[in-house]
C-alpha positions as CSV (number, residue, x, y, z in Angstrom):
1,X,25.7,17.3,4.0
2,X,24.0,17.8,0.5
3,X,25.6,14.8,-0.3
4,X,24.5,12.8,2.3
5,X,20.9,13.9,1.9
6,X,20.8,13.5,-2.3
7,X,22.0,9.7,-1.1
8,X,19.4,9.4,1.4
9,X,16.6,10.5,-1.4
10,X,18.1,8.5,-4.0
11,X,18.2,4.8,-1.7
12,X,14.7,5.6,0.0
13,X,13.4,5.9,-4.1
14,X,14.6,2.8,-4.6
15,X,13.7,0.9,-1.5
16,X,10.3,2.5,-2.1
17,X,10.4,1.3,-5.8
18,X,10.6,-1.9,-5.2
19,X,8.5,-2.5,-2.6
20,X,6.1,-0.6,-5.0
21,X,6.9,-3.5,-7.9
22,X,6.9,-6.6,-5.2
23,X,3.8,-5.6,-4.0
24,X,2.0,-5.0,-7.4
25,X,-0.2,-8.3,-8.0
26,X,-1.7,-7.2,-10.9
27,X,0.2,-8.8,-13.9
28,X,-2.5,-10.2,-16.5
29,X,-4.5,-8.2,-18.4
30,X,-7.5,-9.9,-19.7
31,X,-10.5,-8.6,-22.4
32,X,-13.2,-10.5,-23.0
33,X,-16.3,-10.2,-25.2
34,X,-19.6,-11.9,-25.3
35,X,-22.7,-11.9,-27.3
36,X,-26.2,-11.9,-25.8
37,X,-29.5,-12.2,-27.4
38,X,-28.2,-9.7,-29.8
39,X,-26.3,-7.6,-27.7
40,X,-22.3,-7.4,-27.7
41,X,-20.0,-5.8,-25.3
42,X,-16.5,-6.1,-24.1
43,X,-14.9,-5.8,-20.6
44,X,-10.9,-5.6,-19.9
45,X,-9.9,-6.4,-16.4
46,X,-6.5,-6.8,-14.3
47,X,-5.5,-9.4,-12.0
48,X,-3.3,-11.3,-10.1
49,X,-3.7,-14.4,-12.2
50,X,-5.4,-15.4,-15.9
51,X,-8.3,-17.1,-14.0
52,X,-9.2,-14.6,-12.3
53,X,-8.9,-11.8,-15.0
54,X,-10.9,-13.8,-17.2
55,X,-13.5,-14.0,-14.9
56,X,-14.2,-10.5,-13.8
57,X,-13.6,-9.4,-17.5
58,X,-16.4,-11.8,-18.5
59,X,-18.6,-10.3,-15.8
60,X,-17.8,-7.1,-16.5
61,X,-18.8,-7.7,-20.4
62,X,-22.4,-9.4,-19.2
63,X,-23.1,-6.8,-17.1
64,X,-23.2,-4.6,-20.1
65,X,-25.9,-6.3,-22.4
66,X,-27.6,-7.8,-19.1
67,X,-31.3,-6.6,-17.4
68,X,-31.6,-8.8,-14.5
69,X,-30.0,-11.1,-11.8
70,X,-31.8,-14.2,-14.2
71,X,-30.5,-12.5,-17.3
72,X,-26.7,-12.2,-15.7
73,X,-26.4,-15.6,-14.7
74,X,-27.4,-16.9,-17.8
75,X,-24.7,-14.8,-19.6
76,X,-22.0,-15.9,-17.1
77,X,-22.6,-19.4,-18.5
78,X,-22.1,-18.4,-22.2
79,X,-18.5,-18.5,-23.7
80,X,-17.2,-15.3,-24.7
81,X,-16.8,-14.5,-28.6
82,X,-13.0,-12.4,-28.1
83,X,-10.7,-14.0,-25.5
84,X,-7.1,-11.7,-24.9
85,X,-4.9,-12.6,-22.5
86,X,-1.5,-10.8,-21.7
87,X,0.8,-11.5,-18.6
């Protein structure tokens, strides 16, 4: 019986474990910083695919050094001055 149940524990960890790791989307890390009239700031951010973590870390970063919806858009069109990417 003890057995049975230390197998049971054991199989449900590892069906759980990777359903845990197929289901995690969240593979590139991305940090991004930008400079804006004098102001610098960085953002990291996690996602699914470079693209995307690029993007919300560069958001992340203006949002930082930004006063204003004008002021934000603006900064989204710059390039950022630190671009790191891992998968």
């Amino acid at each position: 019986m003890a057995r049975t149940a230390i197998g049971l524990a054991i199989g449900i960890a590892f069906v759980s474990a990777v359903i845990w790791y197929a289901l995690d989307t969240t593979r590139v890390e991305c940090e991004i910083c930008v400079e804006y009239r004098g102001r610098s700031a960085c953002s990291i951010s996690l996602a699914a695919d470079v693209e995307t973590a690029e993007m919300q870390a560069h958001s992340g970063a203006c949002s930082q050094v930004t006063g204003g919806v004008t002021e934000t858009l603006e900064c989204d069109r710059i390039a950022g001055t630190v671009r790191r990417c891992s998968e």
